[in-house]
C-alpha positions as CSV (number, residue, x, y, z in Angstrom):
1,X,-0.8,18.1,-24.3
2,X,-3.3,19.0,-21.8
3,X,-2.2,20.5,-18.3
4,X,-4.8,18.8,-16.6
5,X,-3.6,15.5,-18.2
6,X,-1.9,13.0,-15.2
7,X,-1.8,10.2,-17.7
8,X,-1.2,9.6,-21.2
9,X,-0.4,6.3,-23.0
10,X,-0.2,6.4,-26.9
11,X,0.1,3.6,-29.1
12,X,1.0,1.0,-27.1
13,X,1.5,-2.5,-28.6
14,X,2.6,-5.8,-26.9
15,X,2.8,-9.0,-28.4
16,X,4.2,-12.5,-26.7
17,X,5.3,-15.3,-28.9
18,X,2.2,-15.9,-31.3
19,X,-0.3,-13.4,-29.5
20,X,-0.9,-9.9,-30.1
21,X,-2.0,-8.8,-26.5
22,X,-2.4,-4.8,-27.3
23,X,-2.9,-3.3,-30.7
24,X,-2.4,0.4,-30.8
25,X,-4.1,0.7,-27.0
26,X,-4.0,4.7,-25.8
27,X,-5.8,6.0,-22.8
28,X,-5.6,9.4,-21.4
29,X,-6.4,10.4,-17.9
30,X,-7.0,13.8,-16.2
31,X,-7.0,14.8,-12.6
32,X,-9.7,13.7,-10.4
33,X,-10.9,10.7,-13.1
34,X,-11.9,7.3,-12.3
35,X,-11.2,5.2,-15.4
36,X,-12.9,1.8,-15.7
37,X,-11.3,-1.0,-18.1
38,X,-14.0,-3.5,-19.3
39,X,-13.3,-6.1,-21.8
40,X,-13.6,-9.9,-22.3
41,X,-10.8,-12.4,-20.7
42,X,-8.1,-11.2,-23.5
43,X,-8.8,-8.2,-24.2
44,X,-5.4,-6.7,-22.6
45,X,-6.4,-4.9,-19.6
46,X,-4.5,-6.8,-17.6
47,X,-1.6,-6.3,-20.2
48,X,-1.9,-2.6,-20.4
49,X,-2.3,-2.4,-16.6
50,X,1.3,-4.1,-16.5
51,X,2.6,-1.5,-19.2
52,X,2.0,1.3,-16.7
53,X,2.9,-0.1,-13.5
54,X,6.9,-1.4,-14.8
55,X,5.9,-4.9,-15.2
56,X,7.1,-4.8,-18.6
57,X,9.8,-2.6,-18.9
58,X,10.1,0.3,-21.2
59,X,11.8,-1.9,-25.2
60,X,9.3,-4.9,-24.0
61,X,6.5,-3.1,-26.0
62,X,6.2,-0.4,-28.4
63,X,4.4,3.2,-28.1
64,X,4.6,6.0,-25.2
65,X,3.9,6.8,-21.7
66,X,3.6,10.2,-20.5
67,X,3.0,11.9,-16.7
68,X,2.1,15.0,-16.3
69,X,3.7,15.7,-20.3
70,X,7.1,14.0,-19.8
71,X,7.6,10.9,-21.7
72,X,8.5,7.5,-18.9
73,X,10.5,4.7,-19.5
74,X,10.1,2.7,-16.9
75,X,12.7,-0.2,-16.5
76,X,11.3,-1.7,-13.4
77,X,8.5,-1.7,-11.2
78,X,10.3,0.7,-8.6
79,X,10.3,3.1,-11.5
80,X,6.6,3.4,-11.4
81,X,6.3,3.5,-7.7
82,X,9.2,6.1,-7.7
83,X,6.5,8.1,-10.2
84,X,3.6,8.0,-8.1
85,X,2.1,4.7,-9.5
86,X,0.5,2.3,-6.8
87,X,-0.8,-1.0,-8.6
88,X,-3.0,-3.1,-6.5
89,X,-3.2,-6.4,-8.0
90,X,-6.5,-9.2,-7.7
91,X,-3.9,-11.7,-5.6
92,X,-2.9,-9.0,-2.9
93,X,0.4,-8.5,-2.0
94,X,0.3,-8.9,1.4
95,X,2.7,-11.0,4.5
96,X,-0.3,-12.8,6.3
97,X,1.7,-13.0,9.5
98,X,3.3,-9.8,9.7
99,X,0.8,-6.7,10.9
100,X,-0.5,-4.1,9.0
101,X,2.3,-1.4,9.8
102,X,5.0,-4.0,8.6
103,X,3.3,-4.8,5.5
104,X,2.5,-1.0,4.6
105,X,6.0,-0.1,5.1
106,X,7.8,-3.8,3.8
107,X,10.7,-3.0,1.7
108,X,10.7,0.8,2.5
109,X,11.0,1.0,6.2
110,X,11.4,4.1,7.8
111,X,15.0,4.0,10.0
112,X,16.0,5.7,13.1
113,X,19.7,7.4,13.0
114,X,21.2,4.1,14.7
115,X,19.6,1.8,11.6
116,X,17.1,0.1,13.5
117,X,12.9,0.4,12.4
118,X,11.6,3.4,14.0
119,X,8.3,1.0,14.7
120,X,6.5,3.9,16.2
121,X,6.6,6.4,13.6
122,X,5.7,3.8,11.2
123,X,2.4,3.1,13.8
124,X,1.5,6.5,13.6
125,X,1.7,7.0,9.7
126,X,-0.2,4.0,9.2
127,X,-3.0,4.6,11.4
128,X,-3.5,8.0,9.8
129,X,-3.6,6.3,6.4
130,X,-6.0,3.7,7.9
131,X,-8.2,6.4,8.8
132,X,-8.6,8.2,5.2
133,X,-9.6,4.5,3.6
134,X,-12.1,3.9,6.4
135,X,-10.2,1.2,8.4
136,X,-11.0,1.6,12.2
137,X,-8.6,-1.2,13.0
138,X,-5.1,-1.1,15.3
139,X,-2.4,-1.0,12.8
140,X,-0.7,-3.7,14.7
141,X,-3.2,-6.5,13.8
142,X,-1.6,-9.3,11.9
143,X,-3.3,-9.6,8.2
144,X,-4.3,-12.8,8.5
145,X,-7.4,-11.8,10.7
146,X,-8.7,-9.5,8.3
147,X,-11.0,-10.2,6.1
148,X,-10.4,-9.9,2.1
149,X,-12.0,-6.4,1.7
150,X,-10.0,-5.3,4.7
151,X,-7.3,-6.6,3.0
152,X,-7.6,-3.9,0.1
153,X,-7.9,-1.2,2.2
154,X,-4.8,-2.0,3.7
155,X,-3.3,-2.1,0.1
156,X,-5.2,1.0,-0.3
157,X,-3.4,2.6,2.7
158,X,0.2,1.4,1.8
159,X,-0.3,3.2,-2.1
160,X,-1.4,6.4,0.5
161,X,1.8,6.3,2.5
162,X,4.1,5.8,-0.6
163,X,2.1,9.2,-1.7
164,X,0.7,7.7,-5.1
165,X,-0.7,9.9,-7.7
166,X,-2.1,7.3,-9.8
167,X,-3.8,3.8,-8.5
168,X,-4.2,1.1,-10.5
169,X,-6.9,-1.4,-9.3
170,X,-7.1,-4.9,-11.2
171,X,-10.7,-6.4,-10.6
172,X,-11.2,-4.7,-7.0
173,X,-14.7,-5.6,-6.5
174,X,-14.2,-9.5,-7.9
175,X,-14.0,-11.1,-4.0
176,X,-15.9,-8.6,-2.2
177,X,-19.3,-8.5,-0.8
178,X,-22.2,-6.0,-2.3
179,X,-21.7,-4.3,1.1
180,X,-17.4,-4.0,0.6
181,X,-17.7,-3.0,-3.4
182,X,-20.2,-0.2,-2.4
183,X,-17.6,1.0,0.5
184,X,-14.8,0.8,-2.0
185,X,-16.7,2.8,-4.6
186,X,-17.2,5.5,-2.0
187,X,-14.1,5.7,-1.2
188,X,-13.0,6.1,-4.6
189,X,-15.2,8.9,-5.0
190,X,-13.5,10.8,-2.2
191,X,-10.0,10.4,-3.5
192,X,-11.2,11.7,-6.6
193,X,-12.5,15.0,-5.0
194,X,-8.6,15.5,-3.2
C-alpha cells in the first residue's frame, strides 16, 4: 500500500432489504487530497459516506477499510471519531440554545480535578479553533444566532478540536450562499496545504 495513502476502502458492498446501495465501491485517498463524491440521488454516496464514519458498523456490509495501511472495523460511530474521522452531516448536529463552546465540546467535555467543566479552557480551545475556520465570533454565542454557514464552521471547528485527520462533508455547499460556498472552498484549500 502506498505510505502516502490516509484512506483506503476496497470492495465495499451494502445492500438493504431489496436494494443494492453499493456494488464493489473503492476509493483511495492520499494526504492533502480533497475528494468530491458526485452521483445522482441513489448512487450511494451518502451510503459509503456512512461506511466510513461507523454508521454502519463493520459485518453490516462487506469489503475493507484501511487508515494509514491498517485494516478498521469500526463497530460504532465513536470508533471513527476515536480514528480521526469527523463527519459533518447536511442536517447539522448542533444544540441551538447552547453556545458554541458547549456544542464543540458536547459529550467530550474537558473536566477539572474536582469533576466540574473547566468552561474556560474549553473558551480558549474553541476560540483558537474558531480562528483557523475563519470565525471572528465570541465562542460564547448561542447557535441559534448564527447563521447556517456559520453554522458549518462551527462543525468545522468542533472536527478541529477532536484533532480529525479525515473530514467528511455530506453536501456542504447545498444551503449556503455563492459568497459562504466560495469561503468554505478556501478554507478547504488551506487544510489541505497543513
Amino acid at each position: 500500500m502506498d505510505e502516502n495513502c490516509i484512506l483506503e476502502m476496497q470492495g465495499i458492498t451494502k445492500e438493504f432489504p431489496g436494494v443494492l446501495a453499493l456494488d464493489n465501491a473503492s476509493l483511495r485517498v492520499k494526504r492533502g487530497e480533497i475528494h468530491a463524491l458526485v452521483g445522482e440521488n441513489g448512487a450511494g454516496k451518502s451510503t459509503l459516506m456512512k461506511v466510513l464514519s461507523g454508521v454502519y458498523p463493520h459485518g453490516s456490509f462487506q469489503g475493507k477499510i484501511f487508515l494509514n495501511g491498517e485494516e478498521q472495523h469500526f463497530r460504532s460511530i465513536n470508533d471513527s471519531i476515536a480514528h480521526g474521522i469527523a463527519t459533518i452531516y447536511q442536517e447539522l448536529a448542533l444544540v441551538k440554545y447552547m453556545d458554541i463552546v458547549e456544542n464543540v465540546f458536547l459529550g467530550h467535555e474537558i473536566r477539572k480535578p474536582n469533576g466540574t467543566i473547566d468552561y474556560d479552557r474549553e473558551y480558549v480551545i474553541t476560540k483558537k479553533a474558531l480562528e483557523e475556520v475563519g470565525l471572528n465570533i465570541d465562542p460564547s454565542t448561542l447557535v441559534l444566532r448564527l447563521g447556517i454557514g456559520q453554522q458549518q464552521l462551527v462543525e468545522i471547528a468542533k472536527a478541529i478540536v477532536k484533532d480529525a485527520r479525515i473530514i467528511i462533508l455530506d453536501e456542504p455547499t447545498s444551503s449556503l450562499t455563492g459568497e459562504e460556498t466560495a469561503s468554505l472552498l478556501k478554507l478547504l484549500r488551506q487544510f489541505r496545504e497543513k
